[in-house]
C-alpha positions in Angstrom: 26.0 -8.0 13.2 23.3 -10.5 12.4 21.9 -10.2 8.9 18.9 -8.6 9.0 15.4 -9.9 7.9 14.5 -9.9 4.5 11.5 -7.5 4.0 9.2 -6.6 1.4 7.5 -2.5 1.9 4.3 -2.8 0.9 3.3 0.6 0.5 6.5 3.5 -0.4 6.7 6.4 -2.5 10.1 6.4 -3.3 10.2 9.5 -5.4 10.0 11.9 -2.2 13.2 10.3 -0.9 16.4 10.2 -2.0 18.7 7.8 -2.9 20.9 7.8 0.5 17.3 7.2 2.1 16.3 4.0 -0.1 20.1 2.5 0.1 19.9 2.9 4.2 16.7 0.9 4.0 17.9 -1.7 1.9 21.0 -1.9 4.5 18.5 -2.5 6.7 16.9 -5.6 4.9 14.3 -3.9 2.5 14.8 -6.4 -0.7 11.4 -5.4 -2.2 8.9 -2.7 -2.3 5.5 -2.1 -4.0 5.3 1.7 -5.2 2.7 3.7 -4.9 0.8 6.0 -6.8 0.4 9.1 -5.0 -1.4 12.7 -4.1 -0.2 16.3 -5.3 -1.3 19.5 -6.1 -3.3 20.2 -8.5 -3.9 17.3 -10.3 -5.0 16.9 -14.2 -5.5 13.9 -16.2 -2.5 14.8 -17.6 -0.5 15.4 -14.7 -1.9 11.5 -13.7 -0.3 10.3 -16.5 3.3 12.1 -16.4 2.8 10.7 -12.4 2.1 6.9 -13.9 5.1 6.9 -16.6 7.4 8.7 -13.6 6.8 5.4 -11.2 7.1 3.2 -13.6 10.2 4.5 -16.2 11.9 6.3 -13.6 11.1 4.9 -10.0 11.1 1.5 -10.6 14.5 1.2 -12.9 16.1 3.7 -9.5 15.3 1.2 -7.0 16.4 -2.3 -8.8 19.5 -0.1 -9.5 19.5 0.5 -5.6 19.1 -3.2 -5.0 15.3 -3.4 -4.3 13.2 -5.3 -6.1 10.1 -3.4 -6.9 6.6 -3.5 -8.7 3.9 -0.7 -9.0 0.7 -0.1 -8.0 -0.9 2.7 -9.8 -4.6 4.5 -9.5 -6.2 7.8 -8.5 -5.9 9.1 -5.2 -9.0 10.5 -3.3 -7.2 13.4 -2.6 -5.6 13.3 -6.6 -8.8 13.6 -8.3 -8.9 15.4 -11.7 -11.3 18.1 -11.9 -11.8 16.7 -15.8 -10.5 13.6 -17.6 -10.9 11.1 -14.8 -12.8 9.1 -17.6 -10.2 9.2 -19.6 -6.9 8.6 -16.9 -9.3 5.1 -16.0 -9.3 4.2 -19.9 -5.3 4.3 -20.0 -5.1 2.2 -16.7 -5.0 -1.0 -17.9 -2.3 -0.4 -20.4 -0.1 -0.3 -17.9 -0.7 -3.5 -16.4 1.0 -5.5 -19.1 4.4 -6.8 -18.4 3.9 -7.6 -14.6 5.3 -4.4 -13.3 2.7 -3.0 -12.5 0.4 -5.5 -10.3 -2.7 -3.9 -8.5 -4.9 -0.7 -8.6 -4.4 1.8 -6.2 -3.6 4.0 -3.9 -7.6 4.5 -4.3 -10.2 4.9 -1.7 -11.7 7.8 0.8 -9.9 10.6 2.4 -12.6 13.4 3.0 -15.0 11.3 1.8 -18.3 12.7 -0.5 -20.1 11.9 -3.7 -17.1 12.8 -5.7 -14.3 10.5 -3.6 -17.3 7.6 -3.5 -18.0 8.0 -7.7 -13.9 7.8 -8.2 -13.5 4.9 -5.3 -16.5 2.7 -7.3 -15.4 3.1 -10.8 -11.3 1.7 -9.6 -13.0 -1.0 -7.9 -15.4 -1.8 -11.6 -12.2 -1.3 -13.0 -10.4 -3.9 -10.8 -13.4 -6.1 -11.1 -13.1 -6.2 -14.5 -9.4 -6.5 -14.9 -9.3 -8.9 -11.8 -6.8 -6.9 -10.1 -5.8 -6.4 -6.6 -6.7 -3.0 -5.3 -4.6 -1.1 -2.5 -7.2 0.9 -0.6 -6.0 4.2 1.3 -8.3 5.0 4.8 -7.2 8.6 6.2 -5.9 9.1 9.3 -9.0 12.0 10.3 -11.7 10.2 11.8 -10.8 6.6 10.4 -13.6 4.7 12.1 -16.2 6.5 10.1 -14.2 6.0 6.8 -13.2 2.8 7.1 -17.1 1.4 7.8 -18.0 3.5 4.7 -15.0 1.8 2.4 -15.8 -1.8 3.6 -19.5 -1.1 2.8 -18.9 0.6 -1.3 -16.2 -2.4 -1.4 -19.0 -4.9 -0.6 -21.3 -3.1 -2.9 -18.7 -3.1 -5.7 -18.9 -7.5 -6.2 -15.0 -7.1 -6.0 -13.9 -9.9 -4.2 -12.8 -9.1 -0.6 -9.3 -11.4 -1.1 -8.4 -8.9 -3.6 -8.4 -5.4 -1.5 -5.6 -4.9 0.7 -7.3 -2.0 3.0 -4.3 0.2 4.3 -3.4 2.0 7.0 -5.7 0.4 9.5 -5.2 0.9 13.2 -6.4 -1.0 16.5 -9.7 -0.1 16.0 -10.2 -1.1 12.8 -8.0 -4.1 11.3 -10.0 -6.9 13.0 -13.2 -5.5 11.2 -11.1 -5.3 8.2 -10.1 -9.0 8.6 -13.2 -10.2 10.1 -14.9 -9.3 6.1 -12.5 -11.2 4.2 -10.1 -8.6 3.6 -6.5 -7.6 3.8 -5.1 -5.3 6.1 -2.1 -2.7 5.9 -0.6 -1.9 9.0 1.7 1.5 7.8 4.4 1.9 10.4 4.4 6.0 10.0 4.8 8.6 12.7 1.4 9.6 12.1 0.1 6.4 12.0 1.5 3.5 14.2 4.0 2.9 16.4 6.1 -0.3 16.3 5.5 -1.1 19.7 1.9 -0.8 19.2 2.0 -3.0 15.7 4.1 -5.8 17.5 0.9 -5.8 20.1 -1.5 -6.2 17.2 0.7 -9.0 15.5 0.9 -10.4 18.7 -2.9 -10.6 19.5 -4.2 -10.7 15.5 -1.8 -13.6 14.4 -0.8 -13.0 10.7 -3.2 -14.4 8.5 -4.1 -11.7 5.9 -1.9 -9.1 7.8 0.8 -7.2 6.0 3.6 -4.2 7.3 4.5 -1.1 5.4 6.3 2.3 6.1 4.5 4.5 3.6 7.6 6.0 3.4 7.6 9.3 1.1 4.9 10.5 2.5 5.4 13.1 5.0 7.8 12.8 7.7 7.6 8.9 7.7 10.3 6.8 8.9 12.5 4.9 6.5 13.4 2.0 8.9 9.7 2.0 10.3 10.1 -1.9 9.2 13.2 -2.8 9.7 12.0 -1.9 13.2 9.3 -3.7 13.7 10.3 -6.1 12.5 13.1 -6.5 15.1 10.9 -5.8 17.8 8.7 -8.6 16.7 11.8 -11.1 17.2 12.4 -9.9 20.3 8.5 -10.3 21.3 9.3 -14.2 20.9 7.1 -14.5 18.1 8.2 -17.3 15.3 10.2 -16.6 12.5 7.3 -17.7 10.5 4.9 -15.3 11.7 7.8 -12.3 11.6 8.4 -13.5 8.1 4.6 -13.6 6.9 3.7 -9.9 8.0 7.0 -8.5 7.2 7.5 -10.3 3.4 5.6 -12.9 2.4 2.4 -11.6 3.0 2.7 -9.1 0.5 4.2 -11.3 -2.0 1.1 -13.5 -1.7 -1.4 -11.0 -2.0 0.5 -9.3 -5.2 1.0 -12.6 -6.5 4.6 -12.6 -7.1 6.4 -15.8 -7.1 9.8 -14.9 -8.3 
């Protein structure tokens, strides 16, 4: 058996899956992930927080000790937004981003979009600005077209610059618009989402500048080896090593600036 290409999951919330799940993808070449913060029930500024110290004391420490690699990304949710105290979850933010664990803002952006997601979206990306972070933007699956021209335009409006959003989750109808603005793009290899034989196709006819591959694993019935995958598939397409190797790993270490 050929050893399998060394990836880097970009987007993976590795606190839904166990650790017979996270060993099986690193078996299958996962050597680093970015974690994600996440949606649930309910949420309160406090219940952001306990979710913020879980990824980073808990999650983090369980995948190195699983042989992955892994920083944090960590930010509110559009569909995680505290009826009260989202002031005050913002004002603890950048505590965490000392010690280069934690290396962008996010998962932030529009789900059902509204005042309310839009206020919550703008003041991560002043945040960001300020902090000159990179920001992981989430687009929902429901009616993406729509969201995703209404994201691009608040990012615009934010002054962030556009090499420092990573818009995920984009599809064939929206990652050369994505691109086209000066923006990263997240293609999630999810059920839900996008097919590897139809991300091969974009690779294929997008190139890989700016382009970078993630499961999203965690988050509903995903697919663990949604990568792993892909990224086969892309080998077999007869596209270079170097192409395979920028949208499967070091994309995303580019764009979260890590080096080691």
């Amino acid at each position: 058996m050929a050893e399998p290409i060394p990836l880097f999951d970009a987007h993976l919330h590795p606190e839904a899956l166990t650790d017979q799940d996270l060993e099986s993808m690193r078996f299958f070449g996962v050597e680093r992930a970015l974690v994600v913060a996440h949606h649930f029930p309910e949420p309160t500024a406090k219940g952001l927080r306990q979710h913020f110290d879980q990824l980073v004391e808990k999650q983090l420490p369980r995948l190195e000790r699983l042989g992955i690699r892994a920083w944090a990304a960590l930010g509110v949710h559009p569909r995680c937004i505290p009826r009260r105290g989202l002031s005050e979850v913002l004002g603890h933010l950048p505590d965490y981003f000392e010690g280069g664990r934690v290396v962008a803002l996010g998962e932030t952006g529009l789900h059902a979009g509204g005042e309310e997601e839009e206020e919550a979206f703008l003041e991560q990306l002043a945040l960001a600005r300020q902090l000159k972070l990179r920001v992981v933007v989430h687009t929902p699956l429901k009616d993406k077209e729509r969201h995703t021209r209404r994201i691009l335009t608040l990012l615009r409006q934010s002054g962030l610059a556009p090499s420092r959003a990573l818009v995920d989750h984009a599809n064939a109808r929206t990652v050369r618009t994505i691109l086209e603005v000066g923006h990263w793009a997240g293609l999630t290899l999810h059920p839900e989402a996008l097919q590897a034989d139809r991300a091969v196709a974009l690779v294929r006819r997008l190139g890989s500048e700016r382009l970078v591959l993630d499961s999203d694993a965690g988050d509903g019935a995903g697919d663990i080896l949604g990568l792993a995958r892909t990224a086969n598939l892309l080998g077999k397409a007869k596209l270079s090593e170097r192409i395979v190797r920028r949208v499967t790993r070091d994309n995303a270490a580019r764009f979260f600036q890590i080096h080691d």
